[in-house]
N, C-alpha and C positions, 0 to 999 in steps of 0.2 A: 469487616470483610475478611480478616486472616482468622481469625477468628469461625468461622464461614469453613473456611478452607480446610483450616487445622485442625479441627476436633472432628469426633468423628459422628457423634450425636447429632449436629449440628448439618453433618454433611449428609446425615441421614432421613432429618426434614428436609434440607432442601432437595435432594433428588424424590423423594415423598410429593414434594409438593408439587413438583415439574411436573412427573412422572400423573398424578390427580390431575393437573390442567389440561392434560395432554388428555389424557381418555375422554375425560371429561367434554372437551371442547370438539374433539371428531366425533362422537356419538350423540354428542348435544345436535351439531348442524343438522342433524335428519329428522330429529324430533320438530326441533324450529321451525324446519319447511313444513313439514307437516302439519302448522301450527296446533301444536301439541306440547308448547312450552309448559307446561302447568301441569305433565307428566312426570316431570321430575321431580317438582315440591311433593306433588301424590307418594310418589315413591319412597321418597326420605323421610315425610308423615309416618306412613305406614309403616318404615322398618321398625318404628320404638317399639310398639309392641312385641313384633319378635324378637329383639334382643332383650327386653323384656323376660317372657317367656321360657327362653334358655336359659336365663340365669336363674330362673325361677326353679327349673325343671333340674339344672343342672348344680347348681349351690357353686360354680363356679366363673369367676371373669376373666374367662375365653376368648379372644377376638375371635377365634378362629369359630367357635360357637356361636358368639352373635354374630357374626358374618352368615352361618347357614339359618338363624332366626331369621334374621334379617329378608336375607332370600328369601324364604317361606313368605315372609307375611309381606314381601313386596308382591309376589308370585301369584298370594291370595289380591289382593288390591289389583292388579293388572287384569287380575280376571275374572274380579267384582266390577269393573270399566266395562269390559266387554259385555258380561251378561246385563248388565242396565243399558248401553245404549242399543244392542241388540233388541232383546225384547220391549225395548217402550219408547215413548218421544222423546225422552229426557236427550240432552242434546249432548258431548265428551265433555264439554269444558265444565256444565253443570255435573253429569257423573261424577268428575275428580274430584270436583269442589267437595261432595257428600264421601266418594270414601275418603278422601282424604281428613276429612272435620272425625268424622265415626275414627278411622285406626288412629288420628292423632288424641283422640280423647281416650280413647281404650287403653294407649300407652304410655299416658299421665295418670290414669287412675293407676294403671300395672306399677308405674315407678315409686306414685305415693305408696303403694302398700308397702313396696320395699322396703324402702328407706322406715318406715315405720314397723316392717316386723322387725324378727332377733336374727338374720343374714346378719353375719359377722363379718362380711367382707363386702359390702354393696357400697362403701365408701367410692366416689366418684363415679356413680355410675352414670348419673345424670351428667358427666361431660360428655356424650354423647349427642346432647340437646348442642351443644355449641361448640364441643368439638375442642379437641387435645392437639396438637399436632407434636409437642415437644413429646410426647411418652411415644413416639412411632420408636420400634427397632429395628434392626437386619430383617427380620422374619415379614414385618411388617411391608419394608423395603422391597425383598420379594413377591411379594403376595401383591403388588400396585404394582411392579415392572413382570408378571405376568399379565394382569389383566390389563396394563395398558398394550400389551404386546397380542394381545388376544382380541382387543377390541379392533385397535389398528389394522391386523392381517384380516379380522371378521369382515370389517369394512372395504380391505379393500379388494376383494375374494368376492364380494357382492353387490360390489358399487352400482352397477348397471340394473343389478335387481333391486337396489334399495333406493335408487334412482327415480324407476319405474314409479315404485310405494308411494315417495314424496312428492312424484310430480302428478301421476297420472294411471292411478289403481284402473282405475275400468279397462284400459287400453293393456294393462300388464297381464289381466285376466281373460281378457280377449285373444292375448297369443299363447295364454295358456299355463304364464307361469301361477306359483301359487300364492296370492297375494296374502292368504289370510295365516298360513304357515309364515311369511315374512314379517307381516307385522307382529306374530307371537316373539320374533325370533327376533328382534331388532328393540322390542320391549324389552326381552329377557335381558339383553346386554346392555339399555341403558337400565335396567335391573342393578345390574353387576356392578357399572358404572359407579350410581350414586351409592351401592352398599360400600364399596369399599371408600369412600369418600367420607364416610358419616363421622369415623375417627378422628379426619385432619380438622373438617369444617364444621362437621354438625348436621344433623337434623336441620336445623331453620336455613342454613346457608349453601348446604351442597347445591342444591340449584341451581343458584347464580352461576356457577363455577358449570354449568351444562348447559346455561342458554346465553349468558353475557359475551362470553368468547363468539359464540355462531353469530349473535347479530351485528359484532361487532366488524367481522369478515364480510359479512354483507355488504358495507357499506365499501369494500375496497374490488367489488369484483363483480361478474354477473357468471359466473363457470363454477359449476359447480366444486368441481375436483379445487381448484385451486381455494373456493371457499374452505374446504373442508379442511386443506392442508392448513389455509392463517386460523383459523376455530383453534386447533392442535398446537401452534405457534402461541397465539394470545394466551389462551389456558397454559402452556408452560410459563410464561414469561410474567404472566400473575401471580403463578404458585412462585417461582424463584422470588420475584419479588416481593410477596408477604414473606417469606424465609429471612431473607437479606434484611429487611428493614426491623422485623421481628427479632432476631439477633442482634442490631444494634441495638436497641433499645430495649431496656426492661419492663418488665410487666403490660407486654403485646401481645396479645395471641396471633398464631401464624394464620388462621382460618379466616378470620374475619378480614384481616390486613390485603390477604390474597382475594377476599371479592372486590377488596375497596379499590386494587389495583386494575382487578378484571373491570370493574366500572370507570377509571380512569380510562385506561385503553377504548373503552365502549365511546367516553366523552370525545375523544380526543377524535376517533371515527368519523362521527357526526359532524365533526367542528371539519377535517380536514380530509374525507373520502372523497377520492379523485373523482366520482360522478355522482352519487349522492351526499357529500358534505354540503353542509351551512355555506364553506366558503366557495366551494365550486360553485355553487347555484347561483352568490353574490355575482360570482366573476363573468359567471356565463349570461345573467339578466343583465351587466352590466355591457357587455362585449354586445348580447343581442341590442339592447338600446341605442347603442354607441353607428351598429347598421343600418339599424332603423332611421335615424336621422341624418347619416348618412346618403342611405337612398332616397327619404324625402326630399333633404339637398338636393341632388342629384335632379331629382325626377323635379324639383321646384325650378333647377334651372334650364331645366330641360321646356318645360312649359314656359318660362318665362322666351330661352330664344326660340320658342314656336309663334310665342304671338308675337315678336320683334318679327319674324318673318314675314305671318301674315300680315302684319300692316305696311312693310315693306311692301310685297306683292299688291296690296289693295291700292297705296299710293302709286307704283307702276303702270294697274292697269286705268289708274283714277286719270294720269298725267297720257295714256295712250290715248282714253277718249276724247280730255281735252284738243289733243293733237288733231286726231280724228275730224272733230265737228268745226276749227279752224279752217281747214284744209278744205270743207266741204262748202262754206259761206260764199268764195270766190265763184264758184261754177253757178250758185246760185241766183247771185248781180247778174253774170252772164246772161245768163238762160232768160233773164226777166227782162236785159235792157235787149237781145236779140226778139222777145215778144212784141217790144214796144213798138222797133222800127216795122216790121212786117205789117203790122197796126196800121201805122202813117201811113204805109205804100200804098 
């Protein structure tokens, strides 16, 4: 942990990695509602080829280069999604699955060639598949506290209109605004998102780190805004904690450590979110049960002193009638020995 503190490499993954959880986890929640989770593996697929390409193009390892690859061939993939579920039946989730499959194989073939031309400097290029997070620098440092500063202010500059997108397009296009400029614009930024992400995490894992944090917030709230804000929470608190735990220990990578913790946070959600957790719902089937026999109680004693009453009441009027037809026998002697003597006379 002082260690953490004191060096300055060290202190440059971890704000990296906060700084990643943070974008990550507010731009993630809108795709998720959208269920559109499976835009961001598309995404990250698709960058290899362009940073591919750039170094192809360029005989040099660039971040800043394959970051505008990247963009490119995320930018092309986003808008391979659209013209396929546009023009035909193919349904989004099927779209991603195919560009995603096509730019991921495009940019395993681009990487084998590398590796196997004479590029004198293509060493490590493939950590991009899994992701570096100890070679991030200052410049690096900047470039993720921009874009998470960009994504943040984007999001919250548009929240009512990105709102509208996740909840309820038809109605947002009804009063007018412009739903299909929004969702270009909301791709582009988890674009931005996952490009700048591929360094810490990788290709295979930046995702997690855009949909794990959003579902995890789900389970602690039904409001949006406050979801959005634990999403940004969770993803910080993953990336510090792959940093932290990756620092202690030798031979960890930060990228991987930090989804294993975003998956933690997600478990721990599940097990104890205040109305959709495992254990809320134990407590609350149990509380409802615990009423439930209760009021059958209740309601069983309830019948029980109704029918004490009515046989009460039926022995009352059982013991009135007796009284009755006692009472009645005397006049009737009467009546019979007064016939008799009239009889005699």
């Amino acid at each position: 942990m002082l260690n953490l503190l004191t060096d300055p490499n060290l202190r440059w993954i971890l704000l990296g990695s906060m700084l990643l959880g943070l974008s990550g986890g507010v731009i993630g929640t809108f795709s998720y509602l959208r269920k559109q989770s499976l835009i961001g593996d598309t995404l990250a697929h698709a960058a290899l080829p362009g940073i591919c390409i750039a170094f192809m193009l360029t005989g040099v390892k660039s971040v800043g280069l394959f970051l505008v690859g990247a963009l490119l061939a995320g930018a092309a993939a986003t808008l391979s999604v659209t013209l396929i579920t546009r023009y035909s039946r193919i349904k989004p989730d099927a779209a991603m699955g195919i560009v995603l499959s096509l730019f991921f194989a495009v940019g395993i073939v681009l990487l084998t060639r590398i590796q196997h031309s004479s590029y004198g400097n293509q060493s490590g290029l493939d950590k991009f598949l899994f992701g570096q997070a100890a070679s991030m620098t200052s410049s690096d440092l900047y470039t993720l506290g921009g874009v998470a500063l960009l994504l943040v202010i984007a999001c919250g500059l548009l929240y009512k209109e990105f709102k509208l997108l996740s909840f309820d397009p038809g109605y947002g296009r009804g009063l007018g605004f412009p739903m299909g400029l929004l969702e270009q614009l909301l791709l582009g930024l988890t674009t931005v998102a996952v490009v700048v992400g591929i360094q810490a995490v990788g290709v295979v894992l930046v995702a997690a780190l855009l949909i794990t944090p959003a579902v995890s917030a789900r389970y602690w709230t039904d409001r949006l805004g406050v979801m959005t804000v634990l999403a940004g929470l969770f993803g910080a608190l993953s990336g510090a904690a792959g940093a932290w735990i990756s620092s202690g220990v030798s031979q960890l990578p930060t990228g991987p450590i930090s989804v294993l913790a975003a998956t933690a946070c997600f478990v721990a959600s599940v097990l104890f979110g205040p109305r959709r957790g495992l254990a809320a719902k134990l407590l609350g089937r149990r509380s409802a049960r615990r009423r439930w026999l209760a009021e059958s109680a209740g309601a069983t004693r309830a019948n029980i002193q109704a029918a004490m009453q009515a046989t009460a009441q039926a022995a009352v009027l059982t013991d009135g009638q007796a009284n009755v037809h006692d009472n009645a026998h005397p006049n009737v002697h009467s009546a019979a020995h007064a016939n008799e003597r009239g009889a005699s006379v």
